[in-house]
C-alpha positions in Angstrom: 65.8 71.1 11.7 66.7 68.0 10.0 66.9 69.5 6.3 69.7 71.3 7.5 71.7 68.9 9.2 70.8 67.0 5.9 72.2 70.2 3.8 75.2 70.6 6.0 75.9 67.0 5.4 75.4 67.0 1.9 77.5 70.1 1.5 80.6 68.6 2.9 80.4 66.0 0.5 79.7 68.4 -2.6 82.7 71.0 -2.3 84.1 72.1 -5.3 88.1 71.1 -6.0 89.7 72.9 -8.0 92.3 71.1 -10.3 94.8 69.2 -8.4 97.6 68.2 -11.7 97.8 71.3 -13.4 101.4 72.4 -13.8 103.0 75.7 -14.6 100.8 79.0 -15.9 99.3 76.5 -18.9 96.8 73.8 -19.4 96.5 71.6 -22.4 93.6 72.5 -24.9 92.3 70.5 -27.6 89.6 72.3 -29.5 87.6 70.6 -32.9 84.6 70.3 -35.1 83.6 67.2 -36.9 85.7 68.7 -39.8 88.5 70.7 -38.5 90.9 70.4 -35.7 92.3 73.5 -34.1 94.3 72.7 -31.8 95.5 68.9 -30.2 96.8 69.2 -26.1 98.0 72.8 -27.0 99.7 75.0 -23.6 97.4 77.8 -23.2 97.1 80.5 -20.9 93.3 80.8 -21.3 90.2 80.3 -22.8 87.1 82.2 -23.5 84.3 80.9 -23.9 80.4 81.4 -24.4 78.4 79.0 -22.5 74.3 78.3 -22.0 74.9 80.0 -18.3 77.0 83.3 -19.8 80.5 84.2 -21.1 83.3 82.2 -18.7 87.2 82.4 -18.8 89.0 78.9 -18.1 93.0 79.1 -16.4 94.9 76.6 -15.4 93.1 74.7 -12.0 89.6 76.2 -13.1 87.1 73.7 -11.5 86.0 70.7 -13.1 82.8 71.7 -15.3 80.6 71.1 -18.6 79.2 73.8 -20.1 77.6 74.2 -23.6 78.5 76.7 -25.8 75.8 79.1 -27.5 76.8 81.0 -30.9 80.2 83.8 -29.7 83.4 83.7 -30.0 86.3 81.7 -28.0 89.3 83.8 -27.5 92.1 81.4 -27.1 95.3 83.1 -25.2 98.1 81.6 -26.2 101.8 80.7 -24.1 103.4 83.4 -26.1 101.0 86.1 -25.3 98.8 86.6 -28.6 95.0 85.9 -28.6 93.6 83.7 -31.5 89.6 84.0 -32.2 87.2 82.0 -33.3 82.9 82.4 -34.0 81.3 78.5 -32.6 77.7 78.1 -33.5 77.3 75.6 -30.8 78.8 72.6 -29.3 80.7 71.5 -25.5 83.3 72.5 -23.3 84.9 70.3 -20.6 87.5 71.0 -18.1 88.9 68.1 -16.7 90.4 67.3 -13.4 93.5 66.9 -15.0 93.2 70.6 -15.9 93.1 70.0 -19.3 89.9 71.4 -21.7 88.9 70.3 -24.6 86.2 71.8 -26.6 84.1 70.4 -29.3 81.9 72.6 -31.5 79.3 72.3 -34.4 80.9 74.6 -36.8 84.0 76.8 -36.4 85.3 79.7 -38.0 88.1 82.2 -37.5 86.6 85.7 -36.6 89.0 87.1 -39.9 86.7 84.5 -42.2 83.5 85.9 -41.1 82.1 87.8 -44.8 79.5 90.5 -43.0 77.8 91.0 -46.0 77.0 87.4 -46.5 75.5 87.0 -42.7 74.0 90.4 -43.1 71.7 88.4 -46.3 71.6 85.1 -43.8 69.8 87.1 -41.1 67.5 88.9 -43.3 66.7 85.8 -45.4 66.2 83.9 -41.6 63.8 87.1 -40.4 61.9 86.6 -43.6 61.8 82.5 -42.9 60.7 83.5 -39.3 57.8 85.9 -40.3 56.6 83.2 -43.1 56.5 80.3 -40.7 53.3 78.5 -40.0 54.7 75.6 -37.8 56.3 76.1 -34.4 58.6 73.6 -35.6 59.6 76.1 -38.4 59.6 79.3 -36.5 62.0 77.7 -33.5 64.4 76.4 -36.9 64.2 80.4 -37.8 64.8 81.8 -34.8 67.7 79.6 -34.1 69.3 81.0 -37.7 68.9 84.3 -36.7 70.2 83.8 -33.3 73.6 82.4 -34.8 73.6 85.1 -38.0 73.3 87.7 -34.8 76.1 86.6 -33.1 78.0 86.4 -36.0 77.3 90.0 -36.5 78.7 90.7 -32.8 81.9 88.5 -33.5 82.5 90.2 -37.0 
């Protein structure tokens, strides 16, 4: 009996908000790596995104969150209608209260720059890494290349 006048309590004081200052169909994105910027407090209508808990769209008053991405592609939907794609090997998302996002990832490339056959010879040069590995320290590094060379493969 008292856990749940303890959960009923807590869950009044853990609702989720949604975004109280977005304005207008748009939210302001700014989306980098350490050596590119794509975009600075661009109006978009949405984001795509792949995240650590599965593939989530973001619109304007989406619910304050963090999510880290896993290798896919972010589909960025812009004001005027047309959809701009990118592969991220990894990296962040947050979504402000404000309603704006920004997004911060390890590497980026356009989908259009992905060269198959080159990550085809990545992920067979990573599956032979993987099957020559003696430490668990080198197989986990192995398996992390193929993951990303995989979902490269998916993107291209």
């Amino acid at each position: 009996m008292a856990f749940r006048s303890i959960a009923a309590r807590s869950a009044a004081l853990c609702r989720r908000a949604l975004a109280t200052e977005a304005s207008g169909n748009t939210f302001p994105l700014t989306f980098g790596s350490p050596n590119k910027a794509i975009h600075d407090n661009a109006p978009v209508k949405q984001v795509d995104l792949p995240s650590t808990t599965g593939h989530f769209g973001i619109l304007p008053q989406h619910v304050p969150t963090i999510a880290i991405l896993v290798p896919g592609t972010i589909s960025i939907h812009s004001e005027a209608g047309d959809v701009q794609k990118y592969f991220v090997s990894s990296g962040t998302a947050t979504i402000h209260a404000d309603s704006s996002v920004q997004i911060l990832a390890e590497e980026i490339c356009a989908i259009s720059d992905i060269d198959e056959g080159a990550v085809r010879s990545g992920l067979e040069a990573a599956q032979a890494k993987l099957s020559s590995a003696s430490s668990e320290a080198d197989k986990a590094a192995a398996q992390i290349e193929i993951d990303v060379y995989q979902s490269m493969m998916a993107a291209a």
